[in-house]
Each structure stands twice: as structure tokens, then as C-alpha cells.
MARBA-3410 file (N, C-alpha, C, O; in Angstrom, 1 decimal):
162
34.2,12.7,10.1,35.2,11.8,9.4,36.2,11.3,10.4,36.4,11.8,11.4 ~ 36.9,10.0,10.0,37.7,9.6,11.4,38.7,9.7,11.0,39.0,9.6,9.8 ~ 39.8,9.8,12.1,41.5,9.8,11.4,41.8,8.7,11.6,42.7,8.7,12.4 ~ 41.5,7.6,11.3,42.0,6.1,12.1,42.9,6.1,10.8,44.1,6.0,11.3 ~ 43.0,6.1,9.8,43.9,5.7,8.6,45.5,6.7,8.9,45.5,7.9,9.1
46.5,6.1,8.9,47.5,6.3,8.9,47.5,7.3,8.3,46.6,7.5,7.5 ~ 48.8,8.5,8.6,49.0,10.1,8.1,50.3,9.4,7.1,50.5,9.8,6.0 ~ 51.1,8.1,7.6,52.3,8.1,6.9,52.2,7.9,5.4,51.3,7.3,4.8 ~ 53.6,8.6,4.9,53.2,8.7,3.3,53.7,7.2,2.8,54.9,6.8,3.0 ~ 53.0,6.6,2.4,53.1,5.3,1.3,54.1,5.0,0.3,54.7,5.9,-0.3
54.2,3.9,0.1,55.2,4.1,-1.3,53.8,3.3,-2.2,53.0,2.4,-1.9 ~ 53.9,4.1,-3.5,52.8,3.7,-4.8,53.0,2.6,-4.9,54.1,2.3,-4.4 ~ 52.3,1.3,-5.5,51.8,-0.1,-5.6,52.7,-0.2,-7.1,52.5,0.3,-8.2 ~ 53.7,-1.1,-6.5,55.1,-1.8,-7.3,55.1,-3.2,-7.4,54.2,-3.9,-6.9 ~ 56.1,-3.7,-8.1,56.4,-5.0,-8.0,57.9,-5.5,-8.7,57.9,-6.4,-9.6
58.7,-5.0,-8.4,60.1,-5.0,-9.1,60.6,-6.6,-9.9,61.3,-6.8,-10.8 ~ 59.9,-7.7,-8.9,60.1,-9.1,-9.2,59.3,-9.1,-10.3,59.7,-9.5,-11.3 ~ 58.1,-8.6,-10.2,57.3,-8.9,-11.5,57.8,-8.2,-12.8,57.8,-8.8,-13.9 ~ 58.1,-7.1,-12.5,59.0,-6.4,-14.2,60.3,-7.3,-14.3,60.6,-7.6,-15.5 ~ 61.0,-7.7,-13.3,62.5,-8.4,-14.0,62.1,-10.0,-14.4,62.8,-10.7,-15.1
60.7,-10.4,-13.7,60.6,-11.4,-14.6,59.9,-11.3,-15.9,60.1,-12.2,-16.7 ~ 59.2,-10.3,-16.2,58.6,-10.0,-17.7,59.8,-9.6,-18.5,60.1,-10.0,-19.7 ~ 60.6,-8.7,-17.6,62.3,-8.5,-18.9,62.6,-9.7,-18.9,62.4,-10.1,-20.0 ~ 63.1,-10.5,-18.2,64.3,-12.2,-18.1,63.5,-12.6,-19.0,64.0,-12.5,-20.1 ~ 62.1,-13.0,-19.1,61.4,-13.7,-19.8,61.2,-13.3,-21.7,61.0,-14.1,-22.7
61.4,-12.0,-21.7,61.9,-10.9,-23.2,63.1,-11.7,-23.7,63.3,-12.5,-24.7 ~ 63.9,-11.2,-22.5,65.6,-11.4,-22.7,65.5,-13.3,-23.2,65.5,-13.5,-24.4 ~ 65.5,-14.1,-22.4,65.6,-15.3,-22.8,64.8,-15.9,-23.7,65.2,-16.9,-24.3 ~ 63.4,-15.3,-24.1,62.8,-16.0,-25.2,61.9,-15.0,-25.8,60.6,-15.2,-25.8 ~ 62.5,-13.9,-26.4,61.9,-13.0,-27.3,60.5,-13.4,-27.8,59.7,-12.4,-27.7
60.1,-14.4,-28.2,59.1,-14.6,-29.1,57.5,-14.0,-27.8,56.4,-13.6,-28.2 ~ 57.9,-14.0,-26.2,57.1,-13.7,-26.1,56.2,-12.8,-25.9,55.0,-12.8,-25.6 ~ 57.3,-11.7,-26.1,56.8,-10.1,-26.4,55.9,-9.8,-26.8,55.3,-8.8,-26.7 ~ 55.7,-10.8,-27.5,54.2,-10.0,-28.4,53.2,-10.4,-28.0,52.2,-10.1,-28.6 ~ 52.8,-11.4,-26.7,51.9,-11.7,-25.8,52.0,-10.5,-24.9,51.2,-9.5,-24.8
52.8,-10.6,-24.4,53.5,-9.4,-22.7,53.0,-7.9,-23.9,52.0,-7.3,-23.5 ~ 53.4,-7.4,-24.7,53.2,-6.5,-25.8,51.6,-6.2,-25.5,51.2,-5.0,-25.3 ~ 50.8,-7.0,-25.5,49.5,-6.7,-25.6,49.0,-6.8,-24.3,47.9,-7.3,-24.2 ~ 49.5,-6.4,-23.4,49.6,-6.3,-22.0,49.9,-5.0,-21.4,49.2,-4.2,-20.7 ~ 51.4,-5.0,-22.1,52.3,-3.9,-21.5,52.3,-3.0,-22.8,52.5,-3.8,-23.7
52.1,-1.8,-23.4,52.0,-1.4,-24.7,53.2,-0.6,-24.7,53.3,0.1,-25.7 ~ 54.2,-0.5,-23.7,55.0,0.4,-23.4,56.0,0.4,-22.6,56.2,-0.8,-22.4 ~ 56.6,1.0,-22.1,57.8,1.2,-20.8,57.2,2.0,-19.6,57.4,1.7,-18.4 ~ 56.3,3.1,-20.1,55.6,3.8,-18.9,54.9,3.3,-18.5,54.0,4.1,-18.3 ~ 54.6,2.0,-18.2,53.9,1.0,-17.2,54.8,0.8,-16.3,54.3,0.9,-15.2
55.9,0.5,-16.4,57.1,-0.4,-15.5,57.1,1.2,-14.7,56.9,2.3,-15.2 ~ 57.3,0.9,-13.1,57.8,1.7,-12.0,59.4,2.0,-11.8,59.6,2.9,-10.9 ~ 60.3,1.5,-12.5,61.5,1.4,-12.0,61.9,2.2,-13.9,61.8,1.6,-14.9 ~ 62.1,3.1,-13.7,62.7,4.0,-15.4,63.2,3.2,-16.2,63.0,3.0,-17.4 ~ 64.3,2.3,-15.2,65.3,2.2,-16.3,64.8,0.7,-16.6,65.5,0.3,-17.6
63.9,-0.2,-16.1,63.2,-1.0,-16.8,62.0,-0.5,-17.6,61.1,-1.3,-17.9 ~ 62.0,0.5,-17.9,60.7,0.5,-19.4,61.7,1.2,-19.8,61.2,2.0,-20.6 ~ 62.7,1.4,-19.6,64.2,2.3,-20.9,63.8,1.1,-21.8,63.3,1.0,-23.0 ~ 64.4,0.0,-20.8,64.8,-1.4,-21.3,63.4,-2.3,-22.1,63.5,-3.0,-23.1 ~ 62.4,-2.0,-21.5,61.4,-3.0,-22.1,61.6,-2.1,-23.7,62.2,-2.7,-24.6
61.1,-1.0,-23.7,61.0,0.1,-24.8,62.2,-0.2,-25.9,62.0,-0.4,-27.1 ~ 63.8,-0.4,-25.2,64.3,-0.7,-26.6,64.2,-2.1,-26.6,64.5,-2.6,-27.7 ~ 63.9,-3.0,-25.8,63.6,-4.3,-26.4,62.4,-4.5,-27.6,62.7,-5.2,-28.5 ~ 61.7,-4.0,-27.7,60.2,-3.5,-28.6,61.2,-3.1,-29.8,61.3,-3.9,-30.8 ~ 62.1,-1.9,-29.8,61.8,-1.7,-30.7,63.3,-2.9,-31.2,63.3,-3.6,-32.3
63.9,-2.9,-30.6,65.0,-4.3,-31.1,64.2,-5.6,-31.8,64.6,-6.1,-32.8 ~ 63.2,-6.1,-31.2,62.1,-6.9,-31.8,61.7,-6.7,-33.0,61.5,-7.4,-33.9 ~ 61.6,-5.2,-32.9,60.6,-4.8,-34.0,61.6,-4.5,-35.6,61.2,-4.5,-36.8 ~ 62.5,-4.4,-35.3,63.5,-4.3,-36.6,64.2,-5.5,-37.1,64.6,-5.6,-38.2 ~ 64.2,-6.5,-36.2,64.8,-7.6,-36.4,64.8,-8.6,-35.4,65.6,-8.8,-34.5
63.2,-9.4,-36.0,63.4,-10.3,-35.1,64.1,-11.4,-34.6,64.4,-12.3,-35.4 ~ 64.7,-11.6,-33.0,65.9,-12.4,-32.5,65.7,-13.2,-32.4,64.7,-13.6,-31.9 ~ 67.0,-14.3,-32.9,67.1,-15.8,-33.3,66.6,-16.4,-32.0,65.6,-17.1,-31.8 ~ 67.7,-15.9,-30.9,67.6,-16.4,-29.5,68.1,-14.8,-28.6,68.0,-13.7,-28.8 ~ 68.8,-15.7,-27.3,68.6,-14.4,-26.2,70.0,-13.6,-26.3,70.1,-12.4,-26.0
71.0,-14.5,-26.7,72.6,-13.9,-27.1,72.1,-12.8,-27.7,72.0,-11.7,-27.1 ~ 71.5,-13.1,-29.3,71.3,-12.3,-29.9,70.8,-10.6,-29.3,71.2,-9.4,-29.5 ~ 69.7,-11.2,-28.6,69.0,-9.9,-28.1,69.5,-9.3,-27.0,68.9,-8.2,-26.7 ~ 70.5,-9.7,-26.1,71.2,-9.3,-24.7,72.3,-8.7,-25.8,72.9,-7.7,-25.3 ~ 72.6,-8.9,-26.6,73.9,-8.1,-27.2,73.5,-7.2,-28.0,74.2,-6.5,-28.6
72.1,-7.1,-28.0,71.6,-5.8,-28.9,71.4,-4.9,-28.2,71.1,-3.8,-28.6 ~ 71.5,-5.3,-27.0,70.9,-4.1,-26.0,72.1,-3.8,-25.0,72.1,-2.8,-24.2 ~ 73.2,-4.7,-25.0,74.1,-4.4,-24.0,74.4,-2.8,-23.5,74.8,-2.2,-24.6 ~ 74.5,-2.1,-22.8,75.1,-1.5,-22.7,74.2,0.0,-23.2,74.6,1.0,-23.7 ~ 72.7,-0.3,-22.6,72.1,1.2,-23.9,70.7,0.6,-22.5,69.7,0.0,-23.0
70.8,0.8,-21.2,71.8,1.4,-20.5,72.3,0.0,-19.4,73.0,0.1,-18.4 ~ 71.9,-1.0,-19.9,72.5,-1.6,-18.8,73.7,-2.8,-19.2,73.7,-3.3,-20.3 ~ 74.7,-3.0,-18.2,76.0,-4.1,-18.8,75.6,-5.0,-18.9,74.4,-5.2,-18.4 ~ 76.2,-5.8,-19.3,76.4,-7.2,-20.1,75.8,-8.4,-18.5,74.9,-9.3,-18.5 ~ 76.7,-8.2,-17.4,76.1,-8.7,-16.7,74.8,-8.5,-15.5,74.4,-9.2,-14.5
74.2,-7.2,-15.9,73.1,-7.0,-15.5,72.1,-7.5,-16.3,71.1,-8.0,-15.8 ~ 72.2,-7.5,-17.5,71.3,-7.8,-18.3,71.0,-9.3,-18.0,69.9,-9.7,-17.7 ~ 72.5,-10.3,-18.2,71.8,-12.4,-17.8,71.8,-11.7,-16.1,71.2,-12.6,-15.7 ~ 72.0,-11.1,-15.3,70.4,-11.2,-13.9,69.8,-10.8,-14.2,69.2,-10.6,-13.1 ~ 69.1,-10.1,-15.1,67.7,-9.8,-15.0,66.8,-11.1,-15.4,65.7,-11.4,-15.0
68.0,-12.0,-17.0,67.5,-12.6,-17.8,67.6,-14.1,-16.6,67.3,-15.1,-17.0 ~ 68.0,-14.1,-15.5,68.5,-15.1,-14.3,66.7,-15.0,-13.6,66.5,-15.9,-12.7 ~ 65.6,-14.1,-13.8,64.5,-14.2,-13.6,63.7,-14.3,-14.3,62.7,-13.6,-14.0 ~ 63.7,-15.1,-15.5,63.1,-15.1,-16.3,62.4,-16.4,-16.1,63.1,-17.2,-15.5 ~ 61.0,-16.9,-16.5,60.1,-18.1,-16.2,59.4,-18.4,-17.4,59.2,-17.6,-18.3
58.9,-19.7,-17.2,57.9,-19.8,-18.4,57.3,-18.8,-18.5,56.8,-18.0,-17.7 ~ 57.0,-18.9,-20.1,56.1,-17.7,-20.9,54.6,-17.7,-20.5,53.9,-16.7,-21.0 ~ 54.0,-18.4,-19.9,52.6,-18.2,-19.6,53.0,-17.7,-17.8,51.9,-17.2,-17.5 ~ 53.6,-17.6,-17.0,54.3,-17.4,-15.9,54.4,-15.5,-15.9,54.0,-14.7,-15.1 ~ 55.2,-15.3,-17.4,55.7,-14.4,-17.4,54.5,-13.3,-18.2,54.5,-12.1,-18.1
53.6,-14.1,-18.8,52.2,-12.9,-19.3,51.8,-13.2,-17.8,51.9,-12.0,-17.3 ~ 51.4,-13.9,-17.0,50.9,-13.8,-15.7,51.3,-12.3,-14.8,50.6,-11.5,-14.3 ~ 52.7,-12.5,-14.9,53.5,-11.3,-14.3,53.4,-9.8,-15.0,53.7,-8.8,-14.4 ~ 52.9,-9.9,-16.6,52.9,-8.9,-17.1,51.6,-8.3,-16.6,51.5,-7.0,-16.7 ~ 50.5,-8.9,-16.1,49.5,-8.7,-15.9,49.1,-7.8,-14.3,48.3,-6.9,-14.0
50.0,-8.6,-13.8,50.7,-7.9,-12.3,51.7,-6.4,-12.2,51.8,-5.7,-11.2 ~ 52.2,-6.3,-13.6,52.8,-4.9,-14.2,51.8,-4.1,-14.1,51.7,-3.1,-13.5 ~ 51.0,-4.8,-15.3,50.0,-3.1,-15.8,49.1,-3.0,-14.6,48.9,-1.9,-14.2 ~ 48.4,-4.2,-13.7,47.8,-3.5,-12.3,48.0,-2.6,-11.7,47.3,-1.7,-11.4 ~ 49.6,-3.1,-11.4,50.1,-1.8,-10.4,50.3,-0.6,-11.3,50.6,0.4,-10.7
50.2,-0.5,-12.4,49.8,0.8,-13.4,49.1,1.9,-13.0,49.2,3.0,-12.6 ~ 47.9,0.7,-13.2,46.5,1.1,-13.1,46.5,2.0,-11.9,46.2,3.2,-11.9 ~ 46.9,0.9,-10.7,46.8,2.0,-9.4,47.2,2.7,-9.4,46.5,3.7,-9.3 ~ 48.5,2.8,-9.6,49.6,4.4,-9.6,48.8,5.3,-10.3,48.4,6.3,-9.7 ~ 48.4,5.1,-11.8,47.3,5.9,-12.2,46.0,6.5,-11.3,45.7,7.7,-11.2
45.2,5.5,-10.7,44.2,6.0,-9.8,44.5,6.6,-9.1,44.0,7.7,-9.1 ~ 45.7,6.3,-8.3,46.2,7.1,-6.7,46.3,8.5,-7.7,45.5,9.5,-7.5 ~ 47.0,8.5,-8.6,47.7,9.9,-9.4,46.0,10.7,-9.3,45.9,11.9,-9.0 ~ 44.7,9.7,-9.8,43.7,10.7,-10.4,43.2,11.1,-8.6,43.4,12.3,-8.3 ~ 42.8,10.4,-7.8,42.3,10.6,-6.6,43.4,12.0,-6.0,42.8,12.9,-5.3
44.7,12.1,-6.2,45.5,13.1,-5.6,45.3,14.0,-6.2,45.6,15.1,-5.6 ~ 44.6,14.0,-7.8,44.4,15.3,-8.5,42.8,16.2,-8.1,42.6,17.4,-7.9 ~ 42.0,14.9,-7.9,40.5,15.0,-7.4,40.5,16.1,-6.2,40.1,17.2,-6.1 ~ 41.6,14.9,-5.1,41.6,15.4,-3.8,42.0,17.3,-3.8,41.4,18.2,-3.3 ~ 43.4,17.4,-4.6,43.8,18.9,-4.8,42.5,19.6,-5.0,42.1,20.4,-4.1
41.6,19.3,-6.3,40.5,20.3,-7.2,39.6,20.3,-5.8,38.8,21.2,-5.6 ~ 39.7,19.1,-4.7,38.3,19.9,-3.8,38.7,20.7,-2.2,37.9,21.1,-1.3 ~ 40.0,20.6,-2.3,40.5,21.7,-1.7,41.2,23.0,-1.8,41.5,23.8,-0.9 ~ 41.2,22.8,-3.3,42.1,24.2,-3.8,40.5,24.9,-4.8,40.6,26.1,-4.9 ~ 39.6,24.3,-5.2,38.9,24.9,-6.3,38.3,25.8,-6.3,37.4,25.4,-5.5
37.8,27.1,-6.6,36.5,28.2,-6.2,35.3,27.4,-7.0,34.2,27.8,-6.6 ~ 35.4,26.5,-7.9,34.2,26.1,-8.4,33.0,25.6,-7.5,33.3,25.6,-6.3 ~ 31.9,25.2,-7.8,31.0,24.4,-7.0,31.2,23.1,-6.7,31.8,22.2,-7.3 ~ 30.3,23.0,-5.7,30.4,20.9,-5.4,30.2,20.4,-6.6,31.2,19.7,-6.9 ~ 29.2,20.5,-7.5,28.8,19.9,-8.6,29.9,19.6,-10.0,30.3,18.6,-10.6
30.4,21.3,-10.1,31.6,21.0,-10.8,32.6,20.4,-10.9,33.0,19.8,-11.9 ~ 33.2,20.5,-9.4,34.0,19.1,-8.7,34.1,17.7,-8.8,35.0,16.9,-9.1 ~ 32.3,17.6,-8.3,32.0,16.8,-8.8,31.6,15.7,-9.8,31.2,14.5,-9.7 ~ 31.8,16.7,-11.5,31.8,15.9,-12.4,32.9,15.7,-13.1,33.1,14.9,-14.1 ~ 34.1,16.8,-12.5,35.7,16.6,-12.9,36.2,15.2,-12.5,36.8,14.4,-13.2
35.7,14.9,-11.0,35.9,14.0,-10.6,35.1,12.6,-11.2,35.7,11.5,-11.2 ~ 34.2,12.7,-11.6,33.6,11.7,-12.4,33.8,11.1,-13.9,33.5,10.0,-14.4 ~ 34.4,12.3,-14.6,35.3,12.3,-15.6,36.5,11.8,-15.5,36.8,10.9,-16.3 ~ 37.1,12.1,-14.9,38.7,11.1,-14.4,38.6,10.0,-14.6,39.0,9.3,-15.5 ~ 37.9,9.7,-13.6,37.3,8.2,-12.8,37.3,7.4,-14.4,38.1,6.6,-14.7
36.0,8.1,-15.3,35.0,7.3,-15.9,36.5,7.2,-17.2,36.8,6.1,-17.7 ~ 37.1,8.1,-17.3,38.5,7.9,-18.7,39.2,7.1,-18.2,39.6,6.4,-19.1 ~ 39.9,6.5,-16.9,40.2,5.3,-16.0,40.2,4.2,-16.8,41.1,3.5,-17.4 ~ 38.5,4.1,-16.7,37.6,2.9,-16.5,38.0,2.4,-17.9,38.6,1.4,-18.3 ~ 37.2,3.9,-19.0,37.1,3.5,-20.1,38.8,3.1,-21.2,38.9,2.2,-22.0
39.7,4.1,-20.7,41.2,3.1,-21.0,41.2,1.7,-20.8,41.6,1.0,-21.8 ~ 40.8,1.2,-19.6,40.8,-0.1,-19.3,40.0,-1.1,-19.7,40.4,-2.3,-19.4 ~ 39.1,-0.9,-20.4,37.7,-1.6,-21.0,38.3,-1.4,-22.2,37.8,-2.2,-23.1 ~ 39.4,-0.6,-22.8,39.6,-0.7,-24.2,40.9,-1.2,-24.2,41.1,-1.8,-25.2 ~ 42.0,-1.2,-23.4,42.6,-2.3,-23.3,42.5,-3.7,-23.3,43.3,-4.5,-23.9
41.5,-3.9,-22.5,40.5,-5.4,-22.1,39.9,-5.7,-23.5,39.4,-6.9,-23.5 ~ 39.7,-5.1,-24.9,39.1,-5.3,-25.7,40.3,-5.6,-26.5,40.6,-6.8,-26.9 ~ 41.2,-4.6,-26.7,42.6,-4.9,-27.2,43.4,-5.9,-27.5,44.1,-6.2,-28.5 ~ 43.1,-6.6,-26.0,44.1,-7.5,-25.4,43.1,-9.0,-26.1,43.7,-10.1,-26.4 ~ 41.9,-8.8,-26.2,41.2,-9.8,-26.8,41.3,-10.2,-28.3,41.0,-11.3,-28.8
41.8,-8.9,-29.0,41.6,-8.8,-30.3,40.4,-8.4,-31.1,40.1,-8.8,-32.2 ~ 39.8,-7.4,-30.4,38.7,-6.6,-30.6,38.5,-5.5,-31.5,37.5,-4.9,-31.6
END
């Protein structure tokens, strides 16, 4: 096996411009959550906490009453956890709505990976820590993999209207 691949530890596959433009894009024109919605199904997609705090109560702020415009919805959320003027810069990156499902798409990717790297670091532990056999290993590891895949293929169906 070769060591040519770097020892240094990595930072997990992010994109902070892409979550503050899927929030700006929430914040300034609500209506299009429920595109980004079928994308993002959550807050535990976003890498940064306290942006899926924020996506999470925008959802449910949407969901109890839907907002006229973005006053509306920057004042529903002010402050639960971010101020008044953090919230118009986030909403200061906000882009057209087909821009911003673009970017939402660029969210759940880097999901995805962070999920893979997570299953590959769990794989990597079970075949150095395991007493089981190669084979056992090896269908833990094939199981991960294949619930991966198959999340993704049912999202991909989801996202279609399937």
C-alpha cells in the first residue's frame, strides 16, 4: 500500500456561501422553501449549527403561517438565535430562486459526503478494531455503503414526486 496520500487531517466537505445563500434566498422570498424543502428536508444537512437552528425554525415559521414577504419572516425569527442585523446579511446573499435550489443542491452534496466520510471512518474503525472475520467486515461494510445509496435513490424519487 503506498503512503503518498497526505497524513494531514482534513476539514469535512462544506460550503458556508452555499447555506447563506439558500437562508438569504428563505429570508427574502419565502415562497421558495418548499422547492429548497425538497432538497433540504432539515437543518441536519447544513454544516454550520446554527444555520440549520435557522433553516429548522424557518420551516416551521412557514409552516404555521405562511409569510407575506421577508420583514415578515426576519421578524419572526429575529433573535431565536440570531439579531436583527445578522439575519438582512445573511438575507444580503440571497439570489434568484432557481440560483438558490441550485445552491441547495450543493448543501445536501456536501451532506452526502460528510455522511460517507462518517460511514468509511466507521468501516475503517470495524477493520481495525473487529475480532469478526474478513467476510463479516465485509458485509457491515457493504450494508452502510448500500443504506447510503439507497437514502439517496429515495430522496432522488422524493424530490421527483414519486
Amino acid at each position: 500500500m503506498s503512503s503518498a496520500r497526505s497524513s494531514a487531517v482534513k476539514s469535512p466537505p462544506y460550503s458556508v456561501a452555499s447555506e447563506k445563500i439558500v437562508l438569504g434566498s428563505v429570508l427574502t422570498e419565502p415562497s421558495v422553501l418548499r422547492e429548497i424543502k425538497s432538497i433540504l428536508a432539515d437543518g441536519r444537512v447544513f454544516f454550520r449549527p446554527e444555520h440549520g437552528r435557522l433553516y429548522n425554525l424557518l420551516i416551521e415559521v412557514c409552516q404555521k403561517q405562511p409569510p407575506v414577504d421577508s420583514e415578515h419572516i426576519i421578524s419572526a425569527v429575529v433573535g431565536k438565535p440570531f439579531t436583527e442585523d445578522q439575519l438582512h446579511e445573511i438575507a444580503a446573499s440571497a439570489v434568484d430562486s432557481q440560483h438558490a435550489v441550485d445552491q441547495a443542491q450543493v448543501v445536501a452534496e456536501k451532506f452526502r459526503m460528510r455522511a460517507l466520510i462518517d460511514a468509511l471512518s466507521d468501516i475503517l474503525h470495524d477493520a481495525y478494531h473487529s475480532d469478526d472475520g474478513f467476510q463479516a467486515i465485509v458485509d457491515r461494510a457493504r450494508n452502510r455503503l448500500d443504506q447510503l445509496s439507497a437514502h439517496r435513490a429515495k430522496k432522488a424519487l422524493k424530490g421527483r414526486g414519486k
